[in-house]
C-alpha positions as CSV (number, residue, x, y, z in Angstrom):
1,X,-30.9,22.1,-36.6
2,X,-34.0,20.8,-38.3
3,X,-36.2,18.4,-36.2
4,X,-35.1,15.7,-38.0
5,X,-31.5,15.6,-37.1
6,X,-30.3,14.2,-34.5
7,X,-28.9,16.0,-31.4
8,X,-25.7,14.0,-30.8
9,X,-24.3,11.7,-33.6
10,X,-21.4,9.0,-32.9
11,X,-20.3,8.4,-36.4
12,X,-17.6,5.3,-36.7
13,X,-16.5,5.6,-33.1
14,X,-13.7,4.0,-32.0
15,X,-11.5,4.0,-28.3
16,X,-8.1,2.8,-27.9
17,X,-5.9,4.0,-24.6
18,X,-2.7,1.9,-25.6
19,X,-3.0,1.9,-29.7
20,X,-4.1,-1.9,-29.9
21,X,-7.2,-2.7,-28.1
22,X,-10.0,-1.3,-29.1
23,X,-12.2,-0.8,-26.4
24,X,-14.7,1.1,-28.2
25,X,-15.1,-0.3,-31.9
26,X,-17.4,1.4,-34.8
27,X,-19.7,3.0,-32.1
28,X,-22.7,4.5,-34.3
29,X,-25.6,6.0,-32.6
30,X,-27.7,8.8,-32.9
31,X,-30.1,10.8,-30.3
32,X,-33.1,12.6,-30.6
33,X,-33.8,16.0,-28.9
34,X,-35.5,15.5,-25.9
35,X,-34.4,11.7,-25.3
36,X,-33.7,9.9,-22.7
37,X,-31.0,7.9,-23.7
38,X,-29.3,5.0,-21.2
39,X,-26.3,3.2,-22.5
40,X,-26.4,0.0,-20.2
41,X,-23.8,-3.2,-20.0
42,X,-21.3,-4.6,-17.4
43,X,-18.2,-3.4,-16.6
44,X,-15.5,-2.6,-18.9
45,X,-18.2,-2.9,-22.1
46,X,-17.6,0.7,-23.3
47,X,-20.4,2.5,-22.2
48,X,-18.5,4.7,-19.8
49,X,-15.6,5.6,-22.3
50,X,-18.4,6.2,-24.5
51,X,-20.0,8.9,-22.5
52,X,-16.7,10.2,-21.3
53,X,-15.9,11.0,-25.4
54,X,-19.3,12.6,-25.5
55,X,-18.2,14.8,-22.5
56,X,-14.7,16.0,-23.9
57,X,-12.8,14.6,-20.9
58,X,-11.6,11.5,-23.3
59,X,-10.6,12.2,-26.8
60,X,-11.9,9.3,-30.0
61,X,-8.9,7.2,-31.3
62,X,-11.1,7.4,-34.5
63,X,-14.4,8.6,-35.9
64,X,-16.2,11.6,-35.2
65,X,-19.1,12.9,-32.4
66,X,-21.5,15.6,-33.7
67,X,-23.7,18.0,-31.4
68,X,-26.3,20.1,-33.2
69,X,-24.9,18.9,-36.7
70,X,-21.2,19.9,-35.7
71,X,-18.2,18.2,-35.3
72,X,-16.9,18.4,-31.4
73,X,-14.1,16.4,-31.4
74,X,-11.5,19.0,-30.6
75,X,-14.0,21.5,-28.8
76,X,-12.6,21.7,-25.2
77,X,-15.1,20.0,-22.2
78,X,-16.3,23.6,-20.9
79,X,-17.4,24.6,-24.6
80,X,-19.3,21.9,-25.3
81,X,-22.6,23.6,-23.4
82,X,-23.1,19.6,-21.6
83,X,-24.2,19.0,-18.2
84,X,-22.5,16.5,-16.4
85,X,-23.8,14.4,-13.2
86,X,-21.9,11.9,-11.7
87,X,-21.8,8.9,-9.4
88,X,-19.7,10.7,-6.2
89,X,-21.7,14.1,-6.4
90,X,-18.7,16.2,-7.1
91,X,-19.3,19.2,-5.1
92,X,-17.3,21.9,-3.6
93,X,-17.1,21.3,0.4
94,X,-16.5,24.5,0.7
95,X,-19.2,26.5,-0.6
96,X,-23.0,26.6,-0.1
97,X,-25.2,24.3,-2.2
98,X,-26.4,27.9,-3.8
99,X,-22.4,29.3,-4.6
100,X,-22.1,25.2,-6.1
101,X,-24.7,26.3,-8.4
102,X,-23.4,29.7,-9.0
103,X,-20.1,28.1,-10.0
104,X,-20.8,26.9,-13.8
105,X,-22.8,30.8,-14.0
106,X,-19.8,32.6,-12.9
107,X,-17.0,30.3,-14.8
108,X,-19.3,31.7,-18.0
109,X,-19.4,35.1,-16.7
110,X,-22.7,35.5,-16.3
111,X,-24.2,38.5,-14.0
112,X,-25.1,38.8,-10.9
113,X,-28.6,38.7,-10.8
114,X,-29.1,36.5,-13.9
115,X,-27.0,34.1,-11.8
116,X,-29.6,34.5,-8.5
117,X,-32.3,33.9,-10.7
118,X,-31.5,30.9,-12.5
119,X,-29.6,29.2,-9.1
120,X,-33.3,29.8,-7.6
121,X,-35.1,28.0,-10.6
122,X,-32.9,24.9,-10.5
123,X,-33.0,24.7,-6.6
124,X,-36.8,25.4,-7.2
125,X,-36.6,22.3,-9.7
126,X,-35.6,19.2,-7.4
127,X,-37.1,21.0,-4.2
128,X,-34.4,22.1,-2.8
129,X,-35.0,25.9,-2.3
130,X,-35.0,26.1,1.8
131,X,-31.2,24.6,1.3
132,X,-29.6,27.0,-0.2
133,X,-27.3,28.4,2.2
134,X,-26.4,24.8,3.4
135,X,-22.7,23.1,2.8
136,X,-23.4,19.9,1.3
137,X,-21.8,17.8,4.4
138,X,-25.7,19.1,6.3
139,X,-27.6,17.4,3.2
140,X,-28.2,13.4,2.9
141,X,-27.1,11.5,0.1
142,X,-30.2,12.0,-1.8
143,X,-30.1,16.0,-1.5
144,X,-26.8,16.2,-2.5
145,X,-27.5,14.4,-5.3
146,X,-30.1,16.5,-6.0
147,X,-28.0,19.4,-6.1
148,X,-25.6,17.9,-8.2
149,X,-28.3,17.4,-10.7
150,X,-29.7,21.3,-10.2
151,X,-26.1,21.9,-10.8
152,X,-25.6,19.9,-14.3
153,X,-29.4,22.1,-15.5
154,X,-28.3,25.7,-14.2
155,X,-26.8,26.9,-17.0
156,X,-29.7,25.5,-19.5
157,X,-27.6,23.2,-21.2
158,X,-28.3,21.6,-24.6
159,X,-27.8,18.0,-23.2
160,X,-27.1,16.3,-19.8
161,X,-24.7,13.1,-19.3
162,X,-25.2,11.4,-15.8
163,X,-22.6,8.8,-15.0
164,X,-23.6,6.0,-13.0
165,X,-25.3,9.0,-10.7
166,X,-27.3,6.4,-8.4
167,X,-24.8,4.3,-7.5
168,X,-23.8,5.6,-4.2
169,X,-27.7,5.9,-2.9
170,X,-29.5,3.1,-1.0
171,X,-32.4,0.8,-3.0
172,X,-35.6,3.2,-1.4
173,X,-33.5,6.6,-2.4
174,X,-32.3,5.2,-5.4
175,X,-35.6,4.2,-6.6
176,X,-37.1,7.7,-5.7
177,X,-34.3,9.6,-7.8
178,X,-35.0,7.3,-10.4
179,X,-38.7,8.8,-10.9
180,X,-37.6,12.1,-9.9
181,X,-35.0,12.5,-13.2
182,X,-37.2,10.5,-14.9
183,X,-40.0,13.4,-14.3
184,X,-37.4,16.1,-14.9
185,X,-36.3,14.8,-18.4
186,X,-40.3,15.0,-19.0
187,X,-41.5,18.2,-17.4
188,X,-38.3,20.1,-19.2
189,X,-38.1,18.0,-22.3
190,X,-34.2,17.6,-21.3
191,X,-32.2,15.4,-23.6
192,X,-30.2,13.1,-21.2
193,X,-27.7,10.3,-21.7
194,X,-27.5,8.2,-18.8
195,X,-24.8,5.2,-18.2
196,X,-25.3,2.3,-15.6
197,X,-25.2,-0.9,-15.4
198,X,-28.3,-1.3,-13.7
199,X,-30.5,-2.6,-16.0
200,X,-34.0,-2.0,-13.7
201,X,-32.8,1.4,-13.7
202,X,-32.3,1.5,-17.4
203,X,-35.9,0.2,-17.7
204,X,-37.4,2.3,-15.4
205,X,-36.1,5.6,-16.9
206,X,-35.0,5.3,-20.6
207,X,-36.9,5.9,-24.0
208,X,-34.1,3.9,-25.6
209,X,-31.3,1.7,-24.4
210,X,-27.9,1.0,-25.8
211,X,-26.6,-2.5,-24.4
212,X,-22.6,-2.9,-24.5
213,X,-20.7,-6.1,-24.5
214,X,-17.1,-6.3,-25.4
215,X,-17.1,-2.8,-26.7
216,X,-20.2,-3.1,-29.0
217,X,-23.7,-2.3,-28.5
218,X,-25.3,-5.4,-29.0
219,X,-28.9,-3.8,-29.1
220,X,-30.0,-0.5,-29.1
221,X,-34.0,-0.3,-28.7
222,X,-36.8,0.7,-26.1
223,X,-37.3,-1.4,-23.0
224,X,-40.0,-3.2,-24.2
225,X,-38.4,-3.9,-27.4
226,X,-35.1,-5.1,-25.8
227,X,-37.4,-7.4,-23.3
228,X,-39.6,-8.8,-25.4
229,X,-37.4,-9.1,-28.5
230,X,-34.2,-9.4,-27.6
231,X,-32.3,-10.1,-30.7
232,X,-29.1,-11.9,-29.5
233,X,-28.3,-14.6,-26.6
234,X,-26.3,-12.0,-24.4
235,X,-29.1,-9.6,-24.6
236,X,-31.9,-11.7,-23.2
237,X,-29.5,-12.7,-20.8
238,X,-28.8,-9.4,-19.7
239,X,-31.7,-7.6,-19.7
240,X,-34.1,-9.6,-16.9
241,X,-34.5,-13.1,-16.1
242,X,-34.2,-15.8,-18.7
243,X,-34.4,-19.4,-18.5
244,X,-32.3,-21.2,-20.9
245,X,-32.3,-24.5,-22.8
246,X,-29.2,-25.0,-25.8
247,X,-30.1,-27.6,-28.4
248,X,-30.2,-28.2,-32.4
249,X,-32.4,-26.7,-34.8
250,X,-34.3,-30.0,-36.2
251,X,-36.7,-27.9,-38.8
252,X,-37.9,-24.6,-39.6
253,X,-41.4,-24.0,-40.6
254,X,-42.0,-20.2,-40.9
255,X,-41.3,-17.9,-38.2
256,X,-41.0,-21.1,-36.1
257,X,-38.2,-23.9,-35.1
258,X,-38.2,-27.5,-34.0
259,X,-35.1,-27.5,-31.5
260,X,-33.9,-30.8,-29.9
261,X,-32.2,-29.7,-26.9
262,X,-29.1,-31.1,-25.2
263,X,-31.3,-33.7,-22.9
264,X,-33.2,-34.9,-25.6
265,X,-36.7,-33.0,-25.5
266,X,-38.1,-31.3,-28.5
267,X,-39.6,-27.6,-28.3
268,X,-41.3,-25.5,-30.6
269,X,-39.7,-22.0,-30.5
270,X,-40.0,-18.4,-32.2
271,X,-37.4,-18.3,-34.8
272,X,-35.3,-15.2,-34.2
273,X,-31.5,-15.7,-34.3
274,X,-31.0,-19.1,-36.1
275,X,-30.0,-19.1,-39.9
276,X,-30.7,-23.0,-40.7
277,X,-31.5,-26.2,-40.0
278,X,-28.4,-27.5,-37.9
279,X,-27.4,-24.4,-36.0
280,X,-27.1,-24.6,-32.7
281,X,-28.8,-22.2,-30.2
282,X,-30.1,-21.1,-27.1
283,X,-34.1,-20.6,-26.2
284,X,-34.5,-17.8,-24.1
285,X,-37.9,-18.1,-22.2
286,X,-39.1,-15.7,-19.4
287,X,-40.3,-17.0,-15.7
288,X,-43.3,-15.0,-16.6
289,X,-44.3,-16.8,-19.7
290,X,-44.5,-20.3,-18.4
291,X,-48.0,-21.9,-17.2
292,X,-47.8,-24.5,-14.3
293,X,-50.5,-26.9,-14.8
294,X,-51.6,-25.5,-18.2
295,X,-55.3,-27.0,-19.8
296,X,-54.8,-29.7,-22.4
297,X,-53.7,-29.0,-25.3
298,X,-53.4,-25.1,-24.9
299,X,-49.4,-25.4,-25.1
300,X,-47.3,-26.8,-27.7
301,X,-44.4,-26.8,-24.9
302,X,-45.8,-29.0,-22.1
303,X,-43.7,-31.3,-20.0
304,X,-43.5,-33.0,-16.7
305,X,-41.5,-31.1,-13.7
306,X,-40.5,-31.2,-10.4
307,X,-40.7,-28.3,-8.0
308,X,-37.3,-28.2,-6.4
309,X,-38.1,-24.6,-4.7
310,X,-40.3,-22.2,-3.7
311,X,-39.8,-18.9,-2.5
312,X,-42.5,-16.4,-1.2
313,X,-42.1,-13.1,-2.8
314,X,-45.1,-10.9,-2.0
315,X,-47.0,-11.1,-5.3
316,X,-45.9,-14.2,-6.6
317,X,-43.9,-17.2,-5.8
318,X,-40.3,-17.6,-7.1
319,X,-40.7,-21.5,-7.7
320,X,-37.8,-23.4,-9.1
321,X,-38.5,-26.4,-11.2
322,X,-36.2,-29.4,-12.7
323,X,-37.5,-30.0,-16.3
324,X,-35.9,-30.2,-19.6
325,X,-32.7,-31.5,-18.1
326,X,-31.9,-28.3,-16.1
327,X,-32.8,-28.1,-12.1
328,X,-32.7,-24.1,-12.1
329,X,-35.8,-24.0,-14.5
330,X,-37.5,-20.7,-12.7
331,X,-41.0,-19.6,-13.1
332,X,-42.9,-17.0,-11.7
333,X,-46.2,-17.8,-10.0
334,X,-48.8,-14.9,-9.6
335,X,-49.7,-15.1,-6.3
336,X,-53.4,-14.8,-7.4
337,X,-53.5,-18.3,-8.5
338,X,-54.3,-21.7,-7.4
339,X,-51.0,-23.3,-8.0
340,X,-49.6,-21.5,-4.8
341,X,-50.7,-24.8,-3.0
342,X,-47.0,-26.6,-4.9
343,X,-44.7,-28.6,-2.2
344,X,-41.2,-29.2,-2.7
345,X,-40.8,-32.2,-4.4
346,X,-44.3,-32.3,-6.5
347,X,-44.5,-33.2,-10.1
348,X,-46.3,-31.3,-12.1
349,X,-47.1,-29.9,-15.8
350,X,-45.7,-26.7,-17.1
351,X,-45.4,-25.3,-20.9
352,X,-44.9,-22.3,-22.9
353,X,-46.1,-21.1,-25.6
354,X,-43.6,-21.0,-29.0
355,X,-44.0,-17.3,-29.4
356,X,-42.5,-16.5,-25.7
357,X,-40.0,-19.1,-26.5
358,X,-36.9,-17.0,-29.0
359,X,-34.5,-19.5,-30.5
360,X,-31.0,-17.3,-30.1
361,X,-27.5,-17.4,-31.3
362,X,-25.5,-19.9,-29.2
């Protein structure tokens, strides 16, 4: 394989379970050696049926998955050389955390003492090595799931799926795993696909992210890409907090758009999903991006507000405004700044500048 070619291909994917609906339709997507790979979106969206095709345990209604440049659609589960995580742990009761590890070594008749050796270096790996001789019913959540994802790497496999692996783990825990695959997939230059619909998690960990809706992936690009340039409404929605405003597109001037919104106020927005003048659409504008009491004439988008909420989070204040017709209008006040001193009730000033503002498909 040269290092140009992808590791895993999806080529014209499709996934049907009763020969009508499509619940997978024209998947294409390739990955990198050595990516980290999340493929993100509510449930039902495909991601998971996705994966599950990658895996072998689901076969493609149409299209074909390559893997090192070679078709795999009919190469059984157990030869496809894949490690596989997932969400409820999946280990044997009965045996030790090490004989788990040994299980996948033995199934590929592998010896002895090769065996001891590489169930020590992926114990070794998540810091587990003191628990070998342990049933997994003595470990916490977290250790198990660290075993189960020693297990998916003892057999050096060319690429790992995790399912949803966090799910079962509370916020603290599941942020710490988070880091700790996060450093694996670095340290060992693994090539991981990882499916969730947490987006934070998908954030946190990914290099690229694939983000399903109805089937589809709607975008697939890094997390700073798919936050900062979202490229359709669902996306921005998805992905983060967005406040949202629908209206017309009055004129277009360049990589900008005059939009009269439903209630009547005209904003100046970064042209991004709009064809012409007419269309309607929705600005997508992050709490983050808005400026409470801005300096004259520093922001196109200025307009009058009232604070409806506020809401002490730590570093900043979660305030919620009415403005622009909407009474959910959220922005996000560093907690470094003056405007801390709002009251419920206040009028004030806020505005936005055009480029944070992305006109959107309806």
């Amino acid at each position: 394989m040269s290092n140009t070619e992808p590791l895993v291909k999806f080529e014209n994917v499709q996934k049907s379970y009763d020969g009508e609906i499509l619940v997978v339709k024209d998947f294409n997507l390739n990955i990198a050696p050595g990516e980290f790979v999340t493929m993100l979106g509510p449930s039902g969206s495909g991601k998971t049926t996705c994966l599950m095709m990658l895996a072998g345990f689901e076969p493609t209604t149409n299209g074909k998955i390559y893997l090192k440049g070679k078709s795999i659609n009919k190469v059984p589960p157990h030869k496809r050389g894949i490690g596989m995580v997932f969400q409820n742990y999946a280990l044997f009761p009965h045996m030790t955390v090490a004989e788990n590890l040994a299980f996948p070594l033995e199934v590929r008749k592998m010896g002895k003492t090769e065996r001891e050796a590489k169930v020590k270096r992926a114990l070794d790996m998540v810091q587990l090595g003191e628990f070998a001789h342990r049933r997994p019913i003595q470990l916490s959540g977290g250790q198990q799931q660290r075993v189960a994802v020693a297990r998916s790497l003892v057999f050096d496999p060319t690429l790992v799926l995790m399912d949803e692996p966090l799910g079962a783990l509370d916020k603290n825990l599941r942020e710490q795993m988070q880091y700790e695959i996060k450093h694996l997939h670095e340290d060992l230059g693994l090539t991981v696909v990882y499916v969730t619909h947490d987006q934070t998690e998908a954030l946190t960990m990914s290099n690229r992210i694939a983000v399903f809706e109805d089937g589809r992936v709607q975008q697939c690009a890094s997390p700073e890409d798919l936050y900062e340039k979202p490229e359709n409404a669902f996306v921005a929605n998805f992905i983060g907090e967005n406040n949202r405003l629908s209206g017309v597109v009055k004129s277009i001037n360049g990589n900008q758009v005059s939009v009269k919104t439903d209630f009547g106020d005209t904003v100046i927005a970064a042209k991004i999903n709009v064809d012409k003048v007419g269309d309607r659409t929705t600005l997508s504008l992050r709490p983050e991006r808005i400026f409470v009491a801005p300096k004259a004439n520093t922001t196109p988008n200025t307009y009058s507000a009232i604070v409806e909420e506020l809401i002490y989070h730590g570093d900043h204040i979660r305030t919620r405004f009415s403005v622009c017709g909407q009474d959910d209008f959220i922005v996000k006040i560093p907690n470094s700044t003056n405007e801390t001193s709002l009251n419920k009730g206040n009028t004030v000033e806020i505005g936005w500048m055009p480029e944070d503002c992305l006109a959107l498909d309806e």
